[in-house]
Biopython code that builds the backbone (N, CA, C, O; Angstrom):
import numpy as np
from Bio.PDB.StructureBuilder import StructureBuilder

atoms = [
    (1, "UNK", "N", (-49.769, -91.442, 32.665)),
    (1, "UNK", "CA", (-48.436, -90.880, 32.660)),
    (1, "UNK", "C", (-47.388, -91.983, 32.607)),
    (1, "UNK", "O", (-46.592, -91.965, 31.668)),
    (2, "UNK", "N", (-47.318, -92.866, 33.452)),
    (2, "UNK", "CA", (-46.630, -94.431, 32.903)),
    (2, "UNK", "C", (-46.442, -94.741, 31.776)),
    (2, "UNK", "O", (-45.336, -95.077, 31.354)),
    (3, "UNK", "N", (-47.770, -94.670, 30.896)),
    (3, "UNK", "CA", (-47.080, -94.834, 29.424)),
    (3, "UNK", "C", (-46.591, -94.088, 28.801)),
    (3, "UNK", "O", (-46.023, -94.534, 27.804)),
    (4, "UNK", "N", (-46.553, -92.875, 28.993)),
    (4, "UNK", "CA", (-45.632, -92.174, 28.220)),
    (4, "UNK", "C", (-44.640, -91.891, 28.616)),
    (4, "UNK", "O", (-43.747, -91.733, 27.784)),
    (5, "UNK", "N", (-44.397, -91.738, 29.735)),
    (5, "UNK", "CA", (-42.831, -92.005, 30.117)),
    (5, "UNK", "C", (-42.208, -93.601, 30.072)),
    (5, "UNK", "O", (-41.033, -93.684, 30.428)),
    (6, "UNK", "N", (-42.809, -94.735, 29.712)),
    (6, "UNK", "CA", (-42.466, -95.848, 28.875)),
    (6, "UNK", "C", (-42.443, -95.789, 27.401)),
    (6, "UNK", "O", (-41.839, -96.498, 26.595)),
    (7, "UNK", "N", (-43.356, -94.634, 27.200)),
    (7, "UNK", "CA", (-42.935, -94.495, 25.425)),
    (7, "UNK", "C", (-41.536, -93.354, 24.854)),
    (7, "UNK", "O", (-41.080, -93.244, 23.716)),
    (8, "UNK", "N", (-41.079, -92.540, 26.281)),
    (8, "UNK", "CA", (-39.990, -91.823, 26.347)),
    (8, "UNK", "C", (-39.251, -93.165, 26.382)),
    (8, "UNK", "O", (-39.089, -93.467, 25.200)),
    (9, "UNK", "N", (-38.858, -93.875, 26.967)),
    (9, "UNK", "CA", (-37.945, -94.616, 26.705)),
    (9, "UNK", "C", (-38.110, -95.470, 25.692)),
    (9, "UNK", "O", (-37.060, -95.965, 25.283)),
    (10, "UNK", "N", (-39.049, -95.785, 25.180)),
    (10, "UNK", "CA", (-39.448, -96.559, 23.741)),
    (10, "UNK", "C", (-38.671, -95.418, 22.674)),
    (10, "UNK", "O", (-38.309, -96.017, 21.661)),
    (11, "UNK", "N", (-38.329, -93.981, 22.630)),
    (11, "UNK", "CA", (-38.078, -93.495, 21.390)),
    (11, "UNK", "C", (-36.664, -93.448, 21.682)),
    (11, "UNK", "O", (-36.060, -93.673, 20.634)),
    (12, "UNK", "N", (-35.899, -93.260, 22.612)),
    (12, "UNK", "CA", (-34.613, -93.941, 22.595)),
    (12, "UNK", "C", (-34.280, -95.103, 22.316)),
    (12, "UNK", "O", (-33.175, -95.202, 21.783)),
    (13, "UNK", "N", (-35.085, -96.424, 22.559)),
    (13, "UNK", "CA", (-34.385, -97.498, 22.462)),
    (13, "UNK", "C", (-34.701, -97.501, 20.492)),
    (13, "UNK", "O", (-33.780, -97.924, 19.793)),
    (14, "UNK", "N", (-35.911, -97.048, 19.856)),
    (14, "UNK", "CA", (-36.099, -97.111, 18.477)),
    (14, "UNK", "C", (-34.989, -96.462, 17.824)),
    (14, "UNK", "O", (-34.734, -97.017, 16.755)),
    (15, "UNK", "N", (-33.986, -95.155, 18.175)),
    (15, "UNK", "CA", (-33.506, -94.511, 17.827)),
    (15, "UNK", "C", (-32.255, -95.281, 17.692)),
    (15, "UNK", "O", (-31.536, -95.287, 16.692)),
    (16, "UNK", "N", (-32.028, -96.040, 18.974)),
    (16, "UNK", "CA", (-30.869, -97.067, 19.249)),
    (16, "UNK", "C", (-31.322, -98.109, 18.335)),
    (16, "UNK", "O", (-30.418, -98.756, 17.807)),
    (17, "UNK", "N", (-32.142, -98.318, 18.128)),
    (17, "UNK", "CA", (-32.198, -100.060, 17.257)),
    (17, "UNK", "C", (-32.386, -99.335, 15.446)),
    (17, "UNK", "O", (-32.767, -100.067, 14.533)),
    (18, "UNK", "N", (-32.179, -98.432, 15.308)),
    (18, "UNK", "CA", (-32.209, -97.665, 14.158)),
    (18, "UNK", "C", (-33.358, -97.620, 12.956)),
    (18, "UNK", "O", (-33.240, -97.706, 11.733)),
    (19, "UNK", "N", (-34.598, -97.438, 13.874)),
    (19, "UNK", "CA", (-36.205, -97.072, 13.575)),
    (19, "UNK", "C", (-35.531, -95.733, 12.608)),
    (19, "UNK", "O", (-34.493, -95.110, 12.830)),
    (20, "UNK", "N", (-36.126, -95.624, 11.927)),
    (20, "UNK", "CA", (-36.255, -94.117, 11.107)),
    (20, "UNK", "C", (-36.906, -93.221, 12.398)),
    (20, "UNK", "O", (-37.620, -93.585, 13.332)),
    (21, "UNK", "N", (-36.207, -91.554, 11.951)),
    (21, "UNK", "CA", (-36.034, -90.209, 13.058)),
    (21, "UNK", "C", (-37.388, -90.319, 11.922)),
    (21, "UNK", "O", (-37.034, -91.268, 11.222)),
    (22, "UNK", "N", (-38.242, -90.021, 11.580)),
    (22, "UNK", "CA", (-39.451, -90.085, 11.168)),
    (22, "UNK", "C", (-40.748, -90.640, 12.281)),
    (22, "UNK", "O", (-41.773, -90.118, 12.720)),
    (23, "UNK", "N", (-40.107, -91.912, 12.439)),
    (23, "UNK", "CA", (-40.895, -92.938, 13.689)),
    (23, "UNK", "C", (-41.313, -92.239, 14.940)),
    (23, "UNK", "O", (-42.312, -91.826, 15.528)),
    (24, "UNK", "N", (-39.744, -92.345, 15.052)),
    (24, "UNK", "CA", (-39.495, -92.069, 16.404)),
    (24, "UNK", "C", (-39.521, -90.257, 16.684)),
    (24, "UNK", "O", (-38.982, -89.875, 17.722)),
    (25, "UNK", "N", (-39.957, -89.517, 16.034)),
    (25, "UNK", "CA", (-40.533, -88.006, 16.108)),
    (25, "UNK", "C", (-42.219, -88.247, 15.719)),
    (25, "UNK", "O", (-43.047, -87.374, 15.458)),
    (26, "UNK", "N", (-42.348, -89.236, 15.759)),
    (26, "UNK", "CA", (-44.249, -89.414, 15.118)),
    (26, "UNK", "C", (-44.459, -89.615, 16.993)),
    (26, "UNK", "O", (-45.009, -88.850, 17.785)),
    (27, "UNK", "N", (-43.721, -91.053, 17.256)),
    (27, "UNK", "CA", (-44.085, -91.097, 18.474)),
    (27, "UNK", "C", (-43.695, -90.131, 19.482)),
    (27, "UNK", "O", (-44.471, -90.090, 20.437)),
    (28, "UNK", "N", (-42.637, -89.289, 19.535)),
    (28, "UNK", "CA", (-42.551, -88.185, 20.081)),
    (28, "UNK", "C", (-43.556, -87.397, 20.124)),
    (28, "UNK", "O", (-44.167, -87.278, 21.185)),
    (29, "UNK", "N", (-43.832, -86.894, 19.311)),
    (29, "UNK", "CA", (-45.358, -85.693, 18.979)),
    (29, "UNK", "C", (-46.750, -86.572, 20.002)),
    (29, "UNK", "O", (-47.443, -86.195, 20.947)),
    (30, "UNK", "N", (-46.682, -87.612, 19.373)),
    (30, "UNK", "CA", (-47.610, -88.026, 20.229)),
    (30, "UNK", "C", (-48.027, -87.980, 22.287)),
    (30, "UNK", "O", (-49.031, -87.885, 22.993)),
    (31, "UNK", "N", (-46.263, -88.141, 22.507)),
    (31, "UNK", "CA", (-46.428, -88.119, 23.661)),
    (31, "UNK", "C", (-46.254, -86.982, 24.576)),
    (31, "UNK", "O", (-46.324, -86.919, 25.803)),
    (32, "UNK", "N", (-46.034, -86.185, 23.766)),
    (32, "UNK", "CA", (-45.923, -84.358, 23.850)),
    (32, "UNK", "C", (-47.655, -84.037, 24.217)),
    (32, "UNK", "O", (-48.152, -83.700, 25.292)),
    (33, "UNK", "N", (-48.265, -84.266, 22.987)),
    (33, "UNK", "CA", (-49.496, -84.357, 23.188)),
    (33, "UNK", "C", (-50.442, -85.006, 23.950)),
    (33, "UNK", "O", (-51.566, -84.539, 24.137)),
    (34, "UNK", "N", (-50.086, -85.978, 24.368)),
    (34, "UNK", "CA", (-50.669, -86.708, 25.718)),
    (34, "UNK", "C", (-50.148, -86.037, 26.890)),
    (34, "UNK", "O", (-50.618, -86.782, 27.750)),
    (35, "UNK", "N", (-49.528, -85.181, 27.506)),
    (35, "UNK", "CA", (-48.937, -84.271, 28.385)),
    (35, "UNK", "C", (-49.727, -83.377, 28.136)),
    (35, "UNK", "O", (-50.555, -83.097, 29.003)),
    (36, "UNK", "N", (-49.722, -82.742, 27.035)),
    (36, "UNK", "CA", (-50.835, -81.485, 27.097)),
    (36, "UNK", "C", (-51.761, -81.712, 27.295)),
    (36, "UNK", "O", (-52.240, -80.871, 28.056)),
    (37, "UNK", "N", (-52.741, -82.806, 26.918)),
    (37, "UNK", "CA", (-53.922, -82.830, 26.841)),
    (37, "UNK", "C", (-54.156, -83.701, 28.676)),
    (37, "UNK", "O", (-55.181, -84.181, 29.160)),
    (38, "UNK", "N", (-53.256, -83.635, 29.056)),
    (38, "UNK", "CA", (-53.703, -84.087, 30.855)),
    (38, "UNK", "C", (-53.170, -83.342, 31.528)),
    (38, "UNK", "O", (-53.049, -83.460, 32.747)),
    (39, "UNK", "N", (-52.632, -82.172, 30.647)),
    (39, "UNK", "CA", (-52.250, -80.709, 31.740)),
    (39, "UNK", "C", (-53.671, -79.699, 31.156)),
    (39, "UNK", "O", (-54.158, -78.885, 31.941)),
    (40, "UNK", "N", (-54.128, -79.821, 30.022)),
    (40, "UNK", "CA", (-55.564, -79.367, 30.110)),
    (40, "UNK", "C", (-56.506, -79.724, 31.009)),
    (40, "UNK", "O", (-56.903, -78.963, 31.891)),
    (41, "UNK", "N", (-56.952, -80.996, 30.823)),
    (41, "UNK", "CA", (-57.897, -81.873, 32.111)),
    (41, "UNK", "C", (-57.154, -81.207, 33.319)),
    (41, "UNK", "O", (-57.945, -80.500, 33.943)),
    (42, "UNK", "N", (-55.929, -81.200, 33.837)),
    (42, "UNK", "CA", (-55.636, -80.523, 35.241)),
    (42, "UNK", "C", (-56.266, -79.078, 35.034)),
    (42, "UNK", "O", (-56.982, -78.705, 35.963)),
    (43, "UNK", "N", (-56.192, -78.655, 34.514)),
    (43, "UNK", "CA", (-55.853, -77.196, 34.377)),
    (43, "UNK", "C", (-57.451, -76.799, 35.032)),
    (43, "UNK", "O", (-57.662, -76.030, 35.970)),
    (44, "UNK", "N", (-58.395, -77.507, 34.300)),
    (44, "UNK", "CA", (-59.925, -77.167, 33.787)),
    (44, "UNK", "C", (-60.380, -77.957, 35.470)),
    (44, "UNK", "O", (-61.553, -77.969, 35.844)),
    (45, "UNK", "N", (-59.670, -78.334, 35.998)),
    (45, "UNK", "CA", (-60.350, -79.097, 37.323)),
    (45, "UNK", "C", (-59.957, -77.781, 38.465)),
    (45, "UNK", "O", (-60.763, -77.483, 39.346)),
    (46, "UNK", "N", (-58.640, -77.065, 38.316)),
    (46, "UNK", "CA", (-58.135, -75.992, 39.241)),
    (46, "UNK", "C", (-59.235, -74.841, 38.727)),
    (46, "UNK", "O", (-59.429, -73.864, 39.450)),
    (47, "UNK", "N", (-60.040, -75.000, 37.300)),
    (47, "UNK", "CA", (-60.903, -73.774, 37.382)),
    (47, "UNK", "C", (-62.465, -74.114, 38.241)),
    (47, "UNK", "O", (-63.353, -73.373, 38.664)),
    (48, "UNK", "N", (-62.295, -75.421, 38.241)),
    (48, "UNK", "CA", (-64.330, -75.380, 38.783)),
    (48, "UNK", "C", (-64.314, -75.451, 40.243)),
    (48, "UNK", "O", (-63.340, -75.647, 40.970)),
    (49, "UNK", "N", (-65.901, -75.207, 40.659)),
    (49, "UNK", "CA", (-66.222, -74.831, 41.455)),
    (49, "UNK", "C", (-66.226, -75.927, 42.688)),
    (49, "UNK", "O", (-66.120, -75.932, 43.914)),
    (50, "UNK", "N", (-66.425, -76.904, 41.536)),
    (50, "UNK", "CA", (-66.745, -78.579, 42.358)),
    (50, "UNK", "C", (-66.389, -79.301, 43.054)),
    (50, "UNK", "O", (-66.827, -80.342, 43.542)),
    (51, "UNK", "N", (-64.745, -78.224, 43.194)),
    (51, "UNK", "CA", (-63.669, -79.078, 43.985)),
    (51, "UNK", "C", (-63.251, -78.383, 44.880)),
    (51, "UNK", "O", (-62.929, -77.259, 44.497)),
    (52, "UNK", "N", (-63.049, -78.674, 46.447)),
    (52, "UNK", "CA", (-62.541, -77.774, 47.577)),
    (52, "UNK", "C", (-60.906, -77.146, 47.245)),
    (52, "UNK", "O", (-60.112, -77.529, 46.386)),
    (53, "UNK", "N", (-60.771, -76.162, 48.163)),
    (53, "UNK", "CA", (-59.654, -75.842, 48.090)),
    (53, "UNK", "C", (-58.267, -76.763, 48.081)),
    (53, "UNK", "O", (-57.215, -76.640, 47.454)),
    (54, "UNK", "N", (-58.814, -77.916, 49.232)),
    (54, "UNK", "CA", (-57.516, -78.555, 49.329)),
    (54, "UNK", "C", (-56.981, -79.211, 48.145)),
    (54, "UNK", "O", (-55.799, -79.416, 47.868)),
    (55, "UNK", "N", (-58.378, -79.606, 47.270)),
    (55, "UNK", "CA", (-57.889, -80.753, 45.896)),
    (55, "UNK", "C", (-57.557, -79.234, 45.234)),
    (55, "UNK", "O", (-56.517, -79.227, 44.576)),
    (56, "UNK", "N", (-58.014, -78.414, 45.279)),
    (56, "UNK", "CA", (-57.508, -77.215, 43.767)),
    (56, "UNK", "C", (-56.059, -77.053, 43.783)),
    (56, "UNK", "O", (-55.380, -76.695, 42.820)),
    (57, "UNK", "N", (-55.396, -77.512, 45.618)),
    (57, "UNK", "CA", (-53.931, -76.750, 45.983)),
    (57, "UNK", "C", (-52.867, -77.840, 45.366)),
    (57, "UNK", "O", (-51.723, -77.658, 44.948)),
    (58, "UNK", "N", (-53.737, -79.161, 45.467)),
    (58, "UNK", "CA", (-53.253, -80.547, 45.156)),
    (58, "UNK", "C", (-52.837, -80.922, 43.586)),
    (58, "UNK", "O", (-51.895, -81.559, 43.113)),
    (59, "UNK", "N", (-54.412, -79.971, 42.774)),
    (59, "UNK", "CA", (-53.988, -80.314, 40.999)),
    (59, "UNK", "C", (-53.042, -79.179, 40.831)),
    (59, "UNK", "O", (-51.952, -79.421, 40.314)),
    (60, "UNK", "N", (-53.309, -78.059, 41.180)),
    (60, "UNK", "CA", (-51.953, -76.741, 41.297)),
    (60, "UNK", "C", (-50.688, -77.369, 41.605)),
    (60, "UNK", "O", (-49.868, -76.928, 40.799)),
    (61, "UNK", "N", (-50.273, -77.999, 42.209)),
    (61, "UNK", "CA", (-49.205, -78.466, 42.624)),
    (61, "UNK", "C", (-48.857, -79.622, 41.452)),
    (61, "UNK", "O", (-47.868, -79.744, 40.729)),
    (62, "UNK", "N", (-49.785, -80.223, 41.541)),
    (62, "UNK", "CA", (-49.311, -81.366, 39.856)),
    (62, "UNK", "C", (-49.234, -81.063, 38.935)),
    (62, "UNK", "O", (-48.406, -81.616, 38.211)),
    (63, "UNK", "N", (-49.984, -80.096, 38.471)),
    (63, "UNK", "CA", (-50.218, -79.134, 37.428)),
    (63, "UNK", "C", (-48.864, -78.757, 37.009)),
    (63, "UNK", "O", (-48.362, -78.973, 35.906)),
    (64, "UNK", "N", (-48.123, -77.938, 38.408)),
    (64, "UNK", "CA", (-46.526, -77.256, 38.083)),
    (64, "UNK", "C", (-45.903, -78.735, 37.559)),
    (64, "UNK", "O", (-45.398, -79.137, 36.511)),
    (65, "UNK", "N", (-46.199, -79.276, 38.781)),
    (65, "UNK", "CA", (-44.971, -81.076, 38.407)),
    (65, "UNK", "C", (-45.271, -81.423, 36.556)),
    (65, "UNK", "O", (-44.394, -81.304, 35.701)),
    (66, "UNK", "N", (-46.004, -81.644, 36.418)),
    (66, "UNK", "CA", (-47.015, -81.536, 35.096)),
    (66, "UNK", "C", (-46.031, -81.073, 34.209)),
    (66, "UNK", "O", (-45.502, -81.743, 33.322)),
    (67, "UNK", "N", (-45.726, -79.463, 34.586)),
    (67, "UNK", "CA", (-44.795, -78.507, 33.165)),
    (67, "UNK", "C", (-43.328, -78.896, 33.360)),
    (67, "UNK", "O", (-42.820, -79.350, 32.334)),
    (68, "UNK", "N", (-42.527, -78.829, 34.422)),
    (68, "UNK", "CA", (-41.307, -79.866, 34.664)),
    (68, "UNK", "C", (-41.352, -80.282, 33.694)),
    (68, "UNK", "O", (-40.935, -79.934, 32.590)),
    (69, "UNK", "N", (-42.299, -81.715, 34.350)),
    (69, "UNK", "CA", (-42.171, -83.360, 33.315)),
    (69, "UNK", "C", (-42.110, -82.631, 32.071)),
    (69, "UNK", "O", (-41.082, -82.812, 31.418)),
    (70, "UNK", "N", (-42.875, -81.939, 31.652)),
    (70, "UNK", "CA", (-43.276, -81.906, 29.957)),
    (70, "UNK", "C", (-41.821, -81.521, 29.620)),
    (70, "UNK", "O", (-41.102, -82.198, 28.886)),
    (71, "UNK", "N", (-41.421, -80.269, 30.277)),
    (71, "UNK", "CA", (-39.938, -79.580, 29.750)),
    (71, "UNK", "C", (-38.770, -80.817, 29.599)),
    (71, "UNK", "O", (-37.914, -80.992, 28.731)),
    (72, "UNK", "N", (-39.028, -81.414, 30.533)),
    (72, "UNK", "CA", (-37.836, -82.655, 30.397)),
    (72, "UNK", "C", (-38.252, -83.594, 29.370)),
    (72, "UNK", "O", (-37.366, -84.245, 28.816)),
    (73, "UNK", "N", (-39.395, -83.755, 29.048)),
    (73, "UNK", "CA", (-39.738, -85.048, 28.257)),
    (73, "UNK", "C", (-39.179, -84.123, 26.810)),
    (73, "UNK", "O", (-38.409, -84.657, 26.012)),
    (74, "UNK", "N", (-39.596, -82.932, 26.647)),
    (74, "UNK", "CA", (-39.664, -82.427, 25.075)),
    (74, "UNK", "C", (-38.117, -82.338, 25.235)),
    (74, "UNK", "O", (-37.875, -82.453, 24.034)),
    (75, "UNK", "N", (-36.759, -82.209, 25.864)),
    (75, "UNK", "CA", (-35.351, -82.234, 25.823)),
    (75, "UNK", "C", (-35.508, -83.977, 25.457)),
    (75, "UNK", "O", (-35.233, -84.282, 24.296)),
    (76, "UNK", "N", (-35.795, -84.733, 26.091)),
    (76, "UNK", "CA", (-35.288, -86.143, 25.656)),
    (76, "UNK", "C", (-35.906, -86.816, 24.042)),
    (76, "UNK", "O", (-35.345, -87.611, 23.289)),
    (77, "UNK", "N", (-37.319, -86.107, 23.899)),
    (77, "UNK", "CA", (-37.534, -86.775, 22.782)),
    (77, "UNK", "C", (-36.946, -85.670, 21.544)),
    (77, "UNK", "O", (-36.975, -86.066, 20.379)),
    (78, "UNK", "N", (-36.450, -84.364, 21.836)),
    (78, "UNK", "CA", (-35.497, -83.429, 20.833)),
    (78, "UNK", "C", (-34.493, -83.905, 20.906)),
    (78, "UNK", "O", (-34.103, -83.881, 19.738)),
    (79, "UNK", "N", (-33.499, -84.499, 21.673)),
    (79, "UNK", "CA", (-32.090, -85.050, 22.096)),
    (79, "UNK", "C", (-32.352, -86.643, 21.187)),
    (79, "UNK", "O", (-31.461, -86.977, 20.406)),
    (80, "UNK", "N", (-33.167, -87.242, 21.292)),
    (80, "UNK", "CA", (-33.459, -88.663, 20.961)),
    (80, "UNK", "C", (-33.142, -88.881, 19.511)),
    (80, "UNK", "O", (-32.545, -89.848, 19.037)),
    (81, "UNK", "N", (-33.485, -88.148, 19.063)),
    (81, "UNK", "CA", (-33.241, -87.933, 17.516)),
    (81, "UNK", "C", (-31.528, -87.660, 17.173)),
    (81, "UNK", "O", (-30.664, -88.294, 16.567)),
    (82, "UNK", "N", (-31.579, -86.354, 17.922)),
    (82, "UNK", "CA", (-30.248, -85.858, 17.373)),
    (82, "UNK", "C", (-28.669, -86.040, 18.164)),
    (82, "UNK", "O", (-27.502, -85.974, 17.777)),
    (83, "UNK", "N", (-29.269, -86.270, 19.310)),
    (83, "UNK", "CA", (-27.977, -86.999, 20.217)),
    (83, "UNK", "C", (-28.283, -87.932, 21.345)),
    (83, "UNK", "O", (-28.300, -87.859, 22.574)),
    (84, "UNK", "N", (-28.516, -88.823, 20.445)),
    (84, "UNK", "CA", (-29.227, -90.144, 21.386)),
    (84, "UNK", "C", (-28.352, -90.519, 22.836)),
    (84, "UNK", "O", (-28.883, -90.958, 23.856)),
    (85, "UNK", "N", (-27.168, -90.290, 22.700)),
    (85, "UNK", "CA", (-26.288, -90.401, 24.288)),
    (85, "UNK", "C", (-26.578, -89.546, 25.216)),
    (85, "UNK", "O", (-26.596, -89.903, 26.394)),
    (86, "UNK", "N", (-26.886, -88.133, 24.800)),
    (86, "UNK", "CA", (-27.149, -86.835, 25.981)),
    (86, "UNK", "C", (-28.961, -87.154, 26.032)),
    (86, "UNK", "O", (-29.601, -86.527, 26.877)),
    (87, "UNK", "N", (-29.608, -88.002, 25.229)),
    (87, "UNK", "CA", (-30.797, -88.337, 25.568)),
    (87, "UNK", "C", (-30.858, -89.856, 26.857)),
    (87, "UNK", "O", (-31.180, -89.806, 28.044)),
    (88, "UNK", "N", (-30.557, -90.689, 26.291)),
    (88, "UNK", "CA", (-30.014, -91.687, 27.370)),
    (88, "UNK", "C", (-29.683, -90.989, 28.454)),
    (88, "UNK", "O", (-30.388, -91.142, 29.451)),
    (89, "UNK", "N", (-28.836, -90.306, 28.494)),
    (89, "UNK", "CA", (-28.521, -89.815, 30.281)),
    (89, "UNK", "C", (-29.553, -89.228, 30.790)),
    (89, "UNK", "O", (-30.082, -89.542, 31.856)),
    (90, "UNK", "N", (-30.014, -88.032, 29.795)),
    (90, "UNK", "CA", (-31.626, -87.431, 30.563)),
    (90, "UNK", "C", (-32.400, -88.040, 30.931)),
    (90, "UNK", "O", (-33.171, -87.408, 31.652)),
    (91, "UNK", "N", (-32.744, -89.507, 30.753)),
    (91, "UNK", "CA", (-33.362, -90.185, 30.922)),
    (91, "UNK", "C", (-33.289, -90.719, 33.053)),
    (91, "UNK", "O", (-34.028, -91.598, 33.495)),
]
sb = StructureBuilder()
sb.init_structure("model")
sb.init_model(0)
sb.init_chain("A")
sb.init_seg("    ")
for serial, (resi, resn, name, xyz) in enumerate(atoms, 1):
    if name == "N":
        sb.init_residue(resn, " ", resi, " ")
    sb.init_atom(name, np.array(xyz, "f"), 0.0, 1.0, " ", f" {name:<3s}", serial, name[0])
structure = sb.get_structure()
């Protein structure tokens, strides 16, 4: 999760140093997709059997933190492109 919230700020500063909105929506997608695919892995750990209640209450709880982050990350890397200042502040 570090790196992609270092690559959230990597598509602002590309957007600022004037990378092509091509780039910097490639690396967007990407890090959209690295969120999903470790809110799957959460998801699939709150279904098995293998894990006590307390860790199921623990990935449930990150899990939510999990959809947050994502909602805020997909406003900054949609903003990044098209209004790089109201993206900077979300940040």
């Amino acid at each position: 999760m570090g790196q992609i919230h270092t690559n959230l700020y990597k598509i602002v500063g590309w957007v600022n140093a004037g990378y092509t909105k091509a780039a910097a929506e490639e690396l967007a997608k990407g890090q959209l997709a690295a969120i999903d695919k470790t809110s799957t892995l959460m998801q699939e750990m709150t279904n098995t059997k293998a894990i006590d209640q307390d860790s199921k209450g623990l990935y449930q709880l990150a899990l939510m933190r999990l959809g947050e982050y994502r909602a805020a990350a997909s406003q900054v890397t949609s903003k990044a492109v098209t209004d790089n200042p109201a993206a900077t502040k979300s940040m």
